[in-house]
VOTORDO-395146 format. One record per residue: x, y, z of N, C-alpha, C, O in turn; residue in one letter. Coordinates in steps of 0.1 Angstrom, whole numbers, plus 5000, padded with zeros to 4 digits. Layout:
# residues N
XYZXYZXYZXYZA/...
//
This chain:
# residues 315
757735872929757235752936756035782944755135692946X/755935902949754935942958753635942946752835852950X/753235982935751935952930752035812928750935782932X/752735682923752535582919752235512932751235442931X/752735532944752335522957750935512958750135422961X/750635692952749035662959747735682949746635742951X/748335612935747835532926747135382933745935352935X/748435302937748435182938748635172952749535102957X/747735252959748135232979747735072982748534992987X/746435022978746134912989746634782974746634662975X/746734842965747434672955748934682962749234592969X/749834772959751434772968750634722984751134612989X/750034762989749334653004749734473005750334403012X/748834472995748434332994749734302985749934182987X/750434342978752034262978752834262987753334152989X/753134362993753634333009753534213020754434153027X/751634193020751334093027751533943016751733833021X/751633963004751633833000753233783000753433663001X/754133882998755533883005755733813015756433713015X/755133863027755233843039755033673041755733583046X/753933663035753433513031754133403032754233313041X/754833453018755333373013756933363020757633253020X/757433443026758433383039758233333053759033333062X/756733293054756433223062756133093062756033023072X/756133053050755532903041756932833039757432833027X/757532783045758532743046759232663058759032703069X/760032573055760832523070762532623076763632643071X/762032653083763532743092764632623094764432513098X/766132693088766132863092765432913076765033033076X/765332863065764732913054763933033052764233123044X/763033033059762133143064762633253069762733363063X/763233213081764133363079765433403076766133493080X/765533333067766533383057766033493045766533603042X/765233443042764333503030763833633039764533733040X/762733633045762333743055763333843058763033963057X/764833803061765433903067765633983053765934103054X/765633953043765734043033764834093023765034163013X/763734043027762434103020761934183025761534293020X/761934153037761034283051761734413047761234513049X/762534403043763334553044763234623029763834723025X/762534583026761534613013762434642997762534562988X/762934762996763734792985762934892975762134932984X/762734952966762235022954761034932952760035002952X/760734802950759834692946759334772935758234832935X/760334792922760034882911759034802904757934852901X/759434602901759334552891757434522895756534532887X/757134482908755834492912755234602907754334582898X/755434732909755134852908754434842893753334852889X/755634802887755634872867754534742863753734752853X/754634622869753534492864752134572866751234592859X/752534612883750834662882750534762876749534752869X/751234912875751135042863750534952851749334972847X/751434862847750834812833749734782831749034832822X/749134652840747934622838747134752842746134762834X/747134842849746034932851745935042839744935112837X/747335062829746935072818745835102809745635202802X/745034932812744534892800743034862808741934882802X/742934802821741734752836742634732847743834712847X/741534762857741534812868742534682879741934582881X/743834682884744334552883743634452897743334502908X/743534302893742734192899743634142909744834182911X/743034062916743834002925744933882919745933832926X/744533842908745833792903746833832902747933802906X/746033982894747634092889748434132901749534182900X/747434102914748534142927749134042929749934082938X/749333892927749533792930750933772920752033732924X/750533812908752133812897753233922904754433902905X/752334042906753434122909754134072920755334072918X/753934022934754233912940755133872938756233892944X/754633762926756133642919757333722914758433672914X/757133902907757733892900759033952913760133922911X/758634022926759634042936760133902942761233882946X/759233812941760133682949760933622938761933552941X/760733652923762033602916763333732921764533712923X/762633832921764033912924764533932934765533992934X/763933892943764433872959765433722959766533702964X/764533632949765333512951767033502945768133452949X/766533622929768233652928769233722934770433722932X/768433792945769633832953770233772968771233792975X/769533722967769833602981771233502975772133442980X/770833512961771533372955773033482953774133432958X/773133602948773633702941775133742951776333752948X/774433752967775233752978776333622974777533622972X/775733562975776733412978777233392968778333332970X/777033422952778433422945779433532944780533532938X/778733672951779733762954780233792967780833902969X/780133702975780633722986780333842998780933893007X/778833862991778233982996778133993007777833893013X/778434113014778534143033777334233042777134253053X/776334283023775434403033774634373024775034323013X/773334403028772234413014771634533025772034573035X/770534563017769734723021770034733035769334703045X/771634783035772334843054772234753062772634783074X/771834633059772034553070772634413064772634383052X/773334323076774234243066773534143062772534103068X/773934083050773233973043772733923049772833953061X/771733803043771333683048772733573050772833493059X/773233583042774433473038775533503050776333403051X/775733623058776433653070775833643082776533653092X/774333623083773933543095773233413095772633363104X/773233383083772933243084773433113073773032993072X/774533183066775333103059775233123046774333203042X/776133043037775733043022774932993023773933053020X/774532823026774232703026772332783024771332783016X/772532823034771232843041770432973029769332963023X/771033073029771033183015770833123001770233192993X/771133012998771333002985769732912986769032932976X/769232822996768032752997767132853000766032842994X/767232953008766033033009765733102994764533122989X/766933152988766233192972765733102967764933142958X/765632932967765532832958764332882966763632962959X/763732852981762432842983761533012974760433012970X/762033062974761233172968760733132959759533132956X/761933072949761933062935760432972934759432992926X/760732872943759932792944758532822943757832752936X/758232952952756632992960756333092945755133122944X/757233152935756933202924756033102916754833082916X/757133022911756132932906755232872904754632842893X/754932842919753632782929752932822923752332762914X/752633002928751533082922751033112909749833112904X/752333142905752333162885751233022880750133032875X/752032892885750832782879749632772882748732752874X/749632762896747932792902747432922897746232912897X/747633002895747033132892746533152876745433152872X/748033192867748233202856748933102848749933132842X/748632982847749532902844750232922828751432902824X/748532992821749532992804750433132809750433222800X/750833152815752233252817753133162820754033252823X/753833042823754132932833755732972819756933002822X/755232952808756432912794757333062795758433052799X/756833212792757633322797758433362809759533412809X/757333302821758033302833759333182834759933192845X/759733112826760532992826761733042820762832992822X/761333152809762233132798762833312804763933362800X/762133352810763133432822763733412828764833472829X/763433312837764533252844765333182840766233132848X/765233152826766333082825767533222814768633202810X/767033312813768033422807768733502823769833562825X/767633472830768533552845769633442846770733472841X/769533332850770433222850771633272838772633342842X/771533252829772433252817773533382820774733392820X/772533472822773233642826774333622839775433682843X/773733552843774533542859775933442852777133482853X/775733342847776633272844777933312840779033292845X/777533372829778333502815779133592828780333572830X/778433692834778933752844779933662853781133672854X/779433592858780733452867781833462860782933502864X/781533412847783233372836783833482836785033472837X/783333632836783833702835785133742852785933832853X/784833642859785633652871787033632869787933702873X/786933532862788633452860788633442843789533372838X/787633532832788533532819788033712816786933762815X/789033762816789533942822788433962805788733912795X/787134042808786434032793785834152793784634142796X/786434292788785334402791784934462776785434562771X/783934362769783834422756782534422757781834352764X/782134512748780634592751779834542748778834612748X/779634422743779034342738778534202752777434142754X/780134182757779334102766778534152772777434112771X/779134282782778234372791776534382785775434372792X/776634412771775434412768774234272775773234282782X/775134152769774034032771774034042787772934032793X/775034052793774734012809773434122812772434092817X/773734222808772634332809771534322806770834362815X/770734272790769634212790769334122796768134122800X/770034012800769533872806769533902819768333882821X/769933932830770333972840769634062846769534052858X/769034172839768434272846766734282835765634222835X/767134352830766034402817765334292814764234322813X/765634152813764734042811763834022822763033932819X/763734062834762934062844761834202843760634182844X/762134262843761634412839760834392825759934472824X/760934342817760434302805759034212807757934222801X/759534122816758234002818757334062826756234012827X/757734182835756634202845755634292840754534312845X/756134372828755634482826754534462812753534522808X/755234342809754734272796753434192803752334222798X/753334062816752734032819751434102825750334062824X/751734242832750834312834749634342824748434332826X/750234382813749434422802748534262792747634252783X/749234192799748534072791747834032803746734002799X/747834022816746434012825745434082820744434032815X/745934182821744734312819744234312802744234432798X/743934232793743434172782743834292773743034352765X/745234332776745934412759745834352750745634232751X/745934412737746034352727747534312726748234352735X/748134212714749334192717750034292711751134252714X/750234382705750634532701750634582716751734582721X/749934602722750034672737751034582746752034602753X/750634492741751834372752752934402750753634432760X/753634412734754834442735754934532735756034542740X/754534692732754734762736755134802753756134862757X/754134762760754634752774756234642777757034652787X/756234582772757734452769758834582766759734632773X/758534592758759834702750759634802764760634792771X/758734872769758834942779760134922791761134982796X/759434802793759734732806761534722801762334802805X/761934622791763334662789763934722788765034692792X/763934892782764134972783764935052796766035102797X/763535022807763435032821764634962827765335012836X/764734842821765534772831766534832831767034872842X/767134842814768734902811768935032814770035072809X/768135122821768235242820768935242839769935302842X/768035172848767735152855769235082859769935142868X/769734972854771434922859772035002852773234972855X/772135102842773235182842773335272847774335342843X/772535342858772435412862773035342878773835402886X/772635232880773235162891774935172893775735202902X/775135132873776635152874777535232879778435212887X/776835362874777035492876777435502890778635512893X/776135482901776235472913777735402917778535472924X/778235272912779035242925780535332919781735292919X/780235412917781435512913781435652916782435722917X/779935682918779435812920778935842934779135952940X/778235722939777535732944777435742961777035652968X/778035912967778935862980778035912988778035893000X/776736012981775335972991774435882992773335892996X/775035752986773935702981773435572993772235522993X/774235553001774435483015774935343009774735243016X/775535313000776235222992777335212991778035312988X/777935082993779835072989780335142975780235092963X/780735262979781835242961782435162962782935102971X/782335132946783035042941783034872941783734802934X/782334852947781734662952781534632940781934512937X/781134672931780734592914782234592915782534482918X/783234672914784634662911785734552918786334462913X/785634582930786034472938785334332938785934242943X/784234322933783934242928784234132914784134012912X/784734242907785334172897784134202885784334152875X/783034282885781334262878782134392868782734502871X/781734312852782134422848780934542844779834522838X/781034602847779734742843780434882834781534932835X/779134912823780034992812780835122818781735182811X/780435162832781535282829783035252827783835342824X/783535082831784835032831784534992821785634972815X/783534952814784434902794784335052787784535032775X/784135142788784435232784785435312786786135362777X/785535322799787235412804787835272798787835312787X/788235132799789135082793789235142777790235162772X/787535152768788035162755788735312754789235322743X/788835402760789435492760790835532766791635622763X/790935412778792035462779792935272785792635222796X/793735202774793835082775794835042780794934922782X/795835152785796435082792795735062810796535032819X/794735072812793835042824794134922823794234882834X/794234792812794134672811795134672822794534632832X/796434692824797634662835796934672851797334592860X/795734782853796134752870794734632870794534552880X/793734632857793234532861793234382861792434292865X/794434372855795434232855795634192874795734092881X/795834322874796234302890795234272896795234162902X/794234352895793134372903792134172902791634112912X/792334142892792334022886792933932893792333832898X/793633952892795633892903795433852918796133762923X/794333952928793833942940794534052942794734052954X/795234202935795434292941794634402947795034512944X/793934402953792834472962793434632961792534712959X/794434672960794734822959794834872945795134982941X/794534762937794434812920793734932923794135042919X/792334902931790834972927791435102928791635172918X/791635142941791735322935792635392921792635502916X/793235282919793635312905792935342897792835452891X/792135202895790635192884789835302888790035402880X/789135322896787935392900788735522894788435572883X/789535572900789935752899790135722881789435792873X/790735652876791135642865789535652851789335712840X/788635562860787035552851786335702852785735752843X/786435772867785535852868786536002859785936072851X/787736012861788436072850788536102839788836212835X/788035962833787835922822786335992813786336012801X/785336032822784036102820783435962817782235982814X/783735842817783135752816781335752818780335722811X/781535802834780135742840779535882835778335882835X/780036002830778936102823778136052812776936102810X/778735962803778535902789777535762794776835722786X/777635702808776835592811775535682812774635652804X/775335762820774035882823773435892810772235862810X/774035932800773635992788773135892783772035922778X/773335772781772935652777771435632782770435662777X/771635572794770735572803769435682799768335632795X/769535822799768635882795768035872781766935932778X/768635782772768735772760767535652758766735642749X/767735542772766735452770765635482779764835382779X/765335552786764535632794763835682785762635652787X/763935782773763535802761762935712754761835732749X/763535582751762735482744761735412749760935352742X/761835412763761135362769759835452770758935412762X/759535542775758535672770757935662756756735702755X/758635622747758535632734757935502730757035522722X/757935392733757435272735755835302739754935282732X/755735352751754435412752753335482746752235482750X/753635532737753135652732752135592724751435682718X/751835462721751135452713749835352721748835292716X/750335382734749235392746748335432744748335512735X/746735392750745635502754746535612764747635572768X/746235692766746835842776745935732790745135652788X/746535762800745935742812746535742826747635702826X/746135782837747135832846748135702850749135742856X/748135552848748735482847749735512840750835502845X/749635552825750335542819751435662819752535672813X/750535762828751535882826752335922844752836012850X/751935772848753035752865754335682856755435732856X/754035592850754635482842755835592834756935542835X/755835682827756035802824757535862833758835852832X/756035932844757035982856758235892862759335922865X/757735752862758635662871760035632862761135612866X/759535642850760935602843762035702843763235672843X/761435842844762235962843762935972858764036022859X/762335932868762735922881764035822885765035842892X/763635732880764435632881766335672872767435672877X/766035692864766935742854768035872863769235842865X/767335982867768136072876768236062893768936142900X/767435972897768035912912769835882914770535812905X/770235922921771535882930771335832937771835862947X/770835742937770635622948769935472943769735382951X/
//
C-alpha cells in the first residue's frame, strides 16, 4: 500500500477532500451520519484500483478523481445501509452510525451518498450514467439474495457465488473498468481491467471470509458474518464436508445464539477456511493474469503488488 500511496499521494488527497464534501452537502443529522463513517477512512481500495487503472493507460484527470469519489460514496452508502439490515454495532472500531443516530437516520444518509454519486457521475461523466446504474442495481439484487438467505437456511455454492459477484466484485469491476475507459483504453483494455477488478473483488471477500473465523488480530468480531446469519464459503464448504453441521445451524437459525461455537470450531476444523485462502489466491492469479496483456507500467505493476497484498492480509 505504501508505493500505491506514493504513486497516487495528492489524487488519494483530493478524494478525501471530495469525500469530505460530499458529507457536508446535505441537511443534518444526515451529514453526520454519513461523515461519522467516512472520516474514518477504511482501505478506500476501490478509489485506489479506479485511479491505478486509469494511470495505466494517462496520467489520471480531475474527473478520474471525481469517479473514484463516487465509486467510495457508493460503497460507503452500502455500508451505512448494510449496518441496518444487520443490525450492525461497530463499523471501523467505533459504533455505527445506526447506534448513534438511528436506523431511520443511517439508512437516509446512505440514500444521500447514493444520491451525491450520481450527482457527479451525470454532471461529470454522464455516458457512464447506464454501468453505474446497472451496478447498483446488481449490489441491490446481491443484498436481497443474501436477506432471503436469513429465514430460507441456503448454503449452496452457487448462491454464495451470485451474492458474491453482485455484492462485492460488481463494484470492483466498475471502478477499475471505469478507470481504464476515462483514460481512453481501448475496449480490450477496458475489459481487461473489468476482469481485473472482479477478480479483485472475489479474492478480496474471501479472504474477508476467512477473516471472521481467523481473524483474532484482526481488530474484528469473529464470527459476525455467522451470527449474522451471512452465508460465506468457508461455511458452505465445512457444511459440504461435513453435513450433519445442517443440525446446529437449524438452531442457530432457530435464534440459538450458542449454536456458533459449535459452527465456527466445527468450519475452522474442517480446513475449510485453508481451501477459502487457496481459492482466493487462485483469483489473485487471474486477476494478474488479466493484466498481462497490459502495456508494463509502474501503474500496472502497484496494481500487481496491490492484488497480491490484498489476498495475504489478516485484516
Amino acid at each position: 500500500m505504501d508505493s500505491l500511496k506514493s504513486l497516487l499521494v495528492n489524487d488519494l488527497a483530493m478524494v478525501e477532500a471530495g469525500l469530505r464534501q460530499a458529507c457536508e452537502d446535505g441537511p443534518s443529522p444526515g451529514v453526520e451520519a454519513a461523515r461519522h463513517l467516512v472520516v474514518r477512512g477504511g482501505k478506500r481500495v476501490r478509489p485506489m484500483a479506479l485511479l491505478l487503472s486509469s494511470a495505466c493507460f494517462s496520467p489520471p484527470t480531475a474527473v478520474t478523481g471525481e469517479l473514484a469519489v463516487v465509486s467510495e460514496l457508493v460503497h460507503s452508502a452500502t455500508l451505512l445501509h448494510d449496518d441496518v439490515i444487520d443490525d450492525g454495532r461497530e463499523r471501523r472500531g467505533v459504533p455505527a452510525s445506526r447506534v448513534v443516530w438511528g436506523n431511520a437516520v443511517s439508512v437516509l444518509a446512505g440514500d444521500l451518498l447514493l444520491v451525491h454519486a450520481l450527482e457527479r457521475t451525470s454532471r461529470l461523466a454522464p455516458e457512464l450514467m447506464p454501468d453505474l446504474i446497472a451496478t447498483l442495481r446488481r449490489l441491490v439484487e446481491g443484498e436481497i439474495i443474501q436477506l432471503r438467505g436469513r429465514s430460507e437456511l441456503d448454503v449452496s455454492e452457487a448462491t454464495y457465488r451470485r451474492i458474491l459477484e453482485d455484492k462485492t466484485a460488481s463494484l470492483f469491476s466498475w471502478a477499475t473498468r471505469t478507470g481504464a475507459r476515462l483514460a481512453g483504453a481501448s475496449g480490450a483494455d477496458q475489459e481487461r481491467l473489468a476482469r481485473f477488478g472482479e477478480q479483485l473483488g472475489i479474492a478480496f471477500q474471501l479472504v474477508d471470509d476467512v477473516i471472521d473465523y481467523t481473524g483474532e488480530t484482526s481488530g474484528k468480531s469473529l464470527f459476525a458474518d455467522l451470527r449474522e446469519g451471512k452465508t460465506t464459503l468457508p461455511l458452505v464448504l465445512a457444511v459440504a464436508r461435513r453435513p450433519e453441521l445442517s443440525v446446529p445451524l437449524q438452531r442457530l437459525y432457530a435464534g440459538d445464539s450458542e449454536a456458533v461455537a459449535v459452527i465456527s470450531k466445527a468450519v475452522v476444523e474442517s480446513g475449510a477456511c485453508d481451501e477459502v485462502r487457496r481459492r482466493a489466491t487462485e483469483c489473485t492469479q487471474r486477476a494478474v493474469d488479466a493484466l498481462s496483456g497490459v502495456s508494463p507500467s509502474p501503474a500496472r505493476a502497484v496494481l500487481e503488488h496491490v492484488a497480491a497484498e490484498l489476498t495475504s492480509r489478516a485484516a
